[in-house]
C-alpha positions in Angstrom: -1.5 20.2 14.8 -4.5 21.3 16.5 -8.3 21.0 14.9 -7.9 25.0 14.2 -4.7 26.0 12.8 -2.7 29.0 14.1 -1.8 31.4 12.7 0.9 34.5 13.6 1.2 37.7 11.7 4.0 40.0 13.0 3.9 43.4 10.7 4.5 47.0 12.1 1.9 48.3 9.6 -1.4 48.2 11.3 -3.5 47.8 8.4 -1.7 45.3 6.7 -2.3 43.6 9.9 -6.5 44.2 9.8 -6.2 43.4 6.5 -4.9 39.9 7.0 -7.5 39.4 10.0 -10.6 40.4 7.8 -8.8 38.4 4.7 -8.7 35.3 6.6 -11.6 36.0 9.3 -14.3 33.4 7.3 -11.8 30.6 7.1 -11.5 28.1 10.3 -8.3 29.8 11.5 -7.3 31.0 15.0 -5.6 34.5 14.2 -2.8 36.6 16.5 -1.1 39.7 15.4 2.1 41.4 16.9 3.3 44.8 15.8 7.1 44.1 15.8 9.2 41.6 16.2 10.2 41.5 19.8 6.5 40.9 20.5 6.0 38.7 18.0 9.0 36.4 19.7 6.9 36.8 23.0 3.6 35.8 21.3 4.7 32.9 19.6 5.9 30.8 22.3 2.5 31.6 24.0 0.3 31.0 21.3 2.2 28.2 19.5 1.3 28.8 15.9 1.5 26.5 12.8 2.3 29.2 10.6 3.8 32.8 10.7 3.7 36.0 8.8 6.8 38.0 9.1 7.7 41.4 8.1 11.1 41.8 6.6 11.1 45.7 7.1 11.0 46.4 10.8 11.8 48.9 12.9 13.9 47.5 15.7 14.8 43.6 15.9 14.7 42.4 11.8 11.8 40.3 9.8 16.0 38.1 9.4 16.3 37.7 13.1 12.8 37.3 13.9 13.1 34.3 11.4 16.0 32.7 12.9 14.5 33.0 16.0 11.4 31.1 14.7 13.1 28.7 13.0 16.0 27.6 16.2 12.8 27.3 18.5 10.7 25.3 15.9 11.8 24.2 12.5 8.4 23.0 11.9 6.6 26.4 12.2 6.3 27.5 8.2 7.2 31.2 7.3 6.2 33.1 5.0 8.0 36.3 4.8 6.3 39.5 3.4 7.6 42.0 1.6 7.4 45.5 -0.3 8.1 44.8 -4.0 11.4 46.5 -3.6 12.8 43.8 -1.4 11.7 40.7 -3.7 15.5 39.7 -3.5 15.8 39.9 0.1 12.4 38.1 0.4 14.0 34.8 -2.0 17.7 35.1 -0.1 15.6 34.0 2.8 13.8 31.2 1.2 17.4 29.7 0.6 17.4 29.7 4.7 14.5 27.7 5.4 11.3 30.2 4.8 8.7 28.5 2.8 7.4 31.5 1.1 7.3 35.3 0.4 4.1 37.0 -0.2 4.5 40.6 -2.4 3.1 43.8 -1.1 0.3 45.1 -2.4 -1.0 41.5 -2.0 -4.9 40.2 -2.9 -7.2 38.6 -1.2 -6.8 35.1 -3.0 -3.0 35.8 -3.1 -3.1 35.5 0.8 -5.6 33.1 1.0 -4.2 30.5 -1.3 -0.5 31.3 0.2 -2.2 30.2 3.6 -3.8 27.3 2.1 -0.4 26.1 0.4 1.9 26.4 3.7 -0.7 24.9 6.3 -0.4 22.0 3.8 3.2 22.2 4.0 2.9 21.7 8.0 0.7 18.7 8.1 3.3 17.3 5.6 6.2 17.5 7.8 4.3 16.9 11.0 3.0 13.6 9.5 6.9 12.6 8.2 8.0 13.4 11.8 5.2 11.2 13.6 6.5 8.3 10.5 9.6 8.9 11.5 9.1 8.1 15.2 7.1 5.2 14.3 9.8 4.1 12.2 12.4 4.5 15.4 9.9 2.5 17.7 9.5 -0.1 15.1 13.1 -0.6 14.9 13.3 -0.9 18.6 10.8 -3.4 18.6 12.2 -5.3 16.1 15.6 -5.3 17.5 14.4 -6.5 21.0 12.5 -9.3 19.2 15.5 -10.4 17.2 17.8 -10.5 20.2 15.5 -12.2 22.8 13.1 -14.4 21.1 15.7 -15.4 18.0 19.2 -14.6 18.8 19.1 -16.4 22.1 17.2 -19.7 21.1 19.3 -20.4 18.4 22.6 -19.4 20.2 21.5 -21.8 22.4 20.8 -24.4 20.1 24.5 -23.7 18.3 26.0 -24.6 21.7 23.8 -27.7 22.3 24.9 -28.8 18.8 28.9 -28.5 19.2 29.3 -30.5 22.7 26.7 -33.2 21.1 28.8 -33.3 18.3 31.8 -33.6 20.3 30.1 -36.6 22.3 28.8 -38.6 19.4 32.7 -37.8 17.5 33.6 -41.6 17.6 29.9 -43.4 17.6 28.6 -41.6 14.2 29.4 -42.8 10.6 30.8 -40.6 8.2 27.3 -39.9 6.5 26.2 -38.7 10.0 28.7 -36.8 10.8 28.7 -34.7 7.2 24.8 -34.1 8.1 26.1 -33.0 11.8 28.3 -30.7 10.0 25.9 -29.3 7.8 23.5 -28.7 10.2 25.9 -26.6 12.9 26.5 -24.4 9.4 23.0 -23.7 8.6 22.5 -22.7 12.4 25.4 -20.9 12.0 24.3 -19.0 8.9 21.3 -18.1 11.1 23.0 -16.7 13.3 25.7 -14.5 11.5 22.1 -13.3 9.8 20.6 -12.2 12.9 23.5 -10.6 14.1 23.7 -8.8 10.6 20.1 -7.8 11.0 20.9 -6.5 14.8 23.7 -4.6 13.8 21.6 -2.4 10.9 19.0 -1.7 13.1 20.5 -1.0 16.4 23.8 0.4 16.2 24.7 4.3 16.5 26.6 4.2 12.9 27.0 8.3 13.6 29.3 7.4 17.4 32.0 6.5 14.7 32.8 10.1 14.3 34.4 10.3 18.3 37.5 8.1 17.2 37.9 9.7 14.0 41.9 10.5 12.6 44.0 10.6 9.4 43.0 7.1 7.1 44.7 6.1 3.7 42.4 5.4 1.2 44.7 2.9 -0.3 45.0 1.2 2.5 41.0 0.9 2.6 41.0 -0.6 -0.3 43.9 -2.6 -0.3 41.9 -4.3 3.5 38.7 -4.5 1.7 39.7 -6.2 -1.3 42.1 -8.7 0.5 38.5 -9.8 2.8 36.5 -10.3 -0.1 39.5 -12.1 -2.3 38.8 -15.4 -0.7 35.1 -15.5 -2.1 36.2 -13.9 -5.8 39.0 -16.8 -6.1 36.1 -19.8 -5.4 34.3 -18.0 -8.6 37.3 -17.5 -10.5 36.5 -13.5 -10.3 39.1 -11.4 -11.2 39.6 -8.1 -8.7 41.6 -5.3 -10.5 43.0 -2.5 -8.0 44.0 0.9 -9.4 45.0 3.5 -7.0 45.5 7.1 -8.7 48.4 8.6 -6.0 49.0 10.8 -4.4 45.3 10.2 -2.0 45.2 13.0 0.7 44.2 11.0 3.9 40.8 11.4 4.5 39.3 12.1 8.4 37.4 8.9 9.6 37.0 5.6 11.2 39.3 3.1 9.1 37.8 0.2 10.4 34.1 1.1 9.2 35.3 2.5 5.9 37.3 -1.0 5.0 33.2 -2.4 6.2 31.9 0.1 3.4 34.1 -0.9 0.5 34.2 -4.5 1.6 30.1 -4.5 1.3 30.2 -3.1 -1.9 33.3 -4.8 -3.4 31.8 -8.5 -2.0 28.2 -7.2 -3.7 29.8 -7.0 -6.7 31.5 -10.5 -6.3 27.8 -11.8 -5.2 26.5 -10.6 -8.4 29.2 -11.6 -10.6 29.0 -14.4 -13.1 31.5 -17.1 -12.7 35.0 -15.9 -14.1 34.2 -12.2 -14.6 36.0 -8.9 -13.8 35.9 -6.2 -10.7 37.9 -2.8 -11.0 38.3 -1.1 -8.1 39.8 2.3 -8.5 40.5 5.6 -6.3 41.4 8.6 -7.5 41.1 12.0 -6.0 39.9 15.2 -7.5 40.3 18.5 -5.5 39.2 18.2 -2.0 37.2 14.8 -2.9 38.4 11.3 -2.7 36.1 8.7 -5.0 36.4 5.3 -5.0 34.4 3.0 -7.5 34.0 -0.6 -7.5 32.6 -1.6 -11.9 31.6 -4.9 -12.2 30.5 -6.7 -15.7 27.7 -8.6 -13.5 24.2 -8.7 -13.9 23.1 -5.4 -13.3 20.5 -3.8 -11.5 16.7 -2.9 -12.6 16.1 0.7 -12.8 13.5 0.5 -10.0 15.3 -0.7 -7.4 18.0 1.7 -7.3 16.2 4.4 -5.8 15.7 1.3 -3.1 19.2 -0.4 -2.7 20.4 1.6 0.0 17.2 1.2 2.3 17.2 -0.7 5.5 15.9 -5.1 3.9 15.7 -4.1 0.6 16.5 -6.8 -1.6 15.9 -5.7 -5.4 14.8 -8.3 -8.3 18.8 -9.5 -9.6 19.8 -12.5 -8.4 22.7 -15.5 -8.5 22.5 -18.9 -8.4 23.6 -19.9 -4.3 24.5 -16.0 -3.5 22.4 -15.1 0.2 20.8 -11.8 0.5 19.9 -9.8 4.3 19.1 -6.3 2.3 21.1 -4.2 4.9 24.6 -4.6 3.7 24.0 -1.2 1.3 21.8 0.2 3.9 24.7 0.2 6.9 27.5 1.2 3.6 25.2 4.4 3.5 25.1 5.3 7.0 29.3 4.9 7.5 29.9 7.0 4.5 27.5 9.6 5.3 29.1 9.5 8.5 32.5 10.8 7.1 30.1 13.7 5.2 30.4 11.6 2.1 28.0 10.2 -0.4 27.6 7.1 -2.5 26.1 7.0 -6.0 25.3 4.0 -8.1 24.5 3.4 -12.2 23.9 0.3 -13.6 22.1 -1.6 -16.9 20.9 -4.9 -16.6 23.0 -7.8 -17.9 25.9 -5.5 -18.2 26.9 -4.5 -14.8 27.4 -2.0 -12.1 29.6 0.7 -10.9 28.9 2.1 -7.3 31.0 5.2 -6.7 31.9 6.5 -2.9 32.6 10.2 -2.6 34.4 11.3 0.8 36.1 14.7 1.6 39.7 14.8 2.2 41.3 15.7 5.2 41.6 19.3 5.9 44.9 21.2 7.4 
């Protein structure tokens, strides 16, 4: 936004239009009027204003259209609609459309002033979370071609290197040697799973998913996701209970990425499990909704970090003895199921466990 903010007042009375001018005409604002909307249209993408008055009652093109228009050619642009007190209704129907405020006529001089005030505030905000969010993007770029070329690659290499020496010194090394060897081509290889994990949450198009989407059973999600996480539950003597609820309506999606979903969720609660405790996994639909829920009696999560958990390396304060943690499993969960147009929800009390819940829409005729 410019040193001197613009601002845009499109109004067919003439003096409410003065009025604003000589309201506002002290205050370090750059000022245009237009006396309708079609002109006010014209105007705008000429003088490229932060903020615009707008006139509900028109004659000719409507304060409704003129605010669609705004709004399709820059959602940033705050509006503030005015309106005779007759039209108060109308005024908040299209707040509920993206207008950031209505201003009452016969208005006051501070009424206008401190309505200014509020939405020019309102347009730094959201310019300043879109320039974060770009950094954020660029970051992530950076970050991703860092991993790849100056981590990934080494250690890849290194992996190799490791196996043909390995298969070389196969009859010179003692036992001893050879469990070190061993362990050593793991840890590399934990490395590297790690860093691909990493790559994957911060480079990959989760949203793509959508172009091979077709009719998925939930229960057979479920049944996929359970059966790759039973491996790790049996070496802690965890118990995984399935309950299905039929009949599921098939949902529209990607089944691959959803079985990813549960399975990060479902193995979480494994991770966080106690030796020899108890997961319930259960799907049940209601209406047009599907929700799956994954309860575990584990050690719970801290009230601050679930507004957290599903954020791109988060790792919250819980732990388990030998249990790894990257911080993006939740945060790539979250992008598949918002993917489908779902939603996932969590509640939890430490020392007593968690239930994570996974709300999708079912397939439509």
């Amino acid at each position: 936004m410019d040193d001197k903010p613009k601002i845009l007042i499109i109004d067919d009375e003439e003096i409410v239009r003065d009025s604003c001018i000589q309201i506002l005409a002290n205050s370090n604002y750059e000022i245009a009027t237009a006396p309708n909307g079609a002109e006010g249209l014209n105007l705008m993408e000429e003088f490229q204003p932060d903020m615009a008055f707008v006139d509900l009652k028109m004659p000719g093109m409507s304060g409704y259209e003129v605010l669609d228009e705004i709004h399709q050619y820059d959602p940033t642009i705050v509006t503030i609609v005015i309106t005779g007190f007759a039209t108060v209704g109308s005024a908040v129907e299209s707040m509920k459309k993206g207008t950031f405020d209505f201003l009452p006529k016969p208005f006051t001089p501070d009424e206008l002033r401190l309505i200014t005030r509020r939405g020019l505030d309102r347009r730094k905000l959201l310019l300043e979370t879109i320039a974060l969010r770009r950094e954020k993007e660029t970051l992530r770029e950076h970050f991703a071609a860092i991993v790849s070329h100056e981590l990934k690659s080494p250690l890849g290499a290194v992996q190799t290197n490791l196996y043909v020496l390995g298969d070389d010194l196969a009859d010179k090394l003692t036992e001893e040697q050879k469990e070190k060897f061993e362990r050593l081509q793991g840890r590399i290889g934990d490395l590297v799973k790690l860093i691909n994990t990493w790559l994957r949450a911060i480079s990959v198009d989760i949203s793509s998913i959508r172009d091979n989407f077709e009719p998925v059973s939930i229960a057979t999600v479920v049944a996929k996701a359970v059966e790759n996480t039973q491996l790790h539950a049996t070496r802690k003597a965890i118990d995984i209970e399935t309950s299905i609820e039929e009949p599921l309506t098939p949902v529209n999606g990607d089944e691959g990425t959803l079985v990813e979903a549960v399975v990060n969720i479902v193995g979480n609660a494994v991770k966080y499990t106690h030796m020899e405790g108890l997961i319930v996994v259960y799907a049940k639909q209601s209406g047009d909704e599907i929700t799956i829920t994954v309860t575990d009696n584990g050690v719970g999560i801290a009230k601050e970090d679930i507004p957290h958990l599903f954020e791109d390396f988060y790792v919250g304060k819980s732990k388990t003895e030998g249990e790894r943690r990257s911080g993006v499993g939740l945060a790539i969960t979250r992008r598949i199921i918002e993917a489908h147009d779902g939603h996932i929800d969590v509640e939890s009390e430490i020392g007593k466990g968690s239930t994570f819940a996974i709300h999708l829409p079912v397939l439509k005729e």
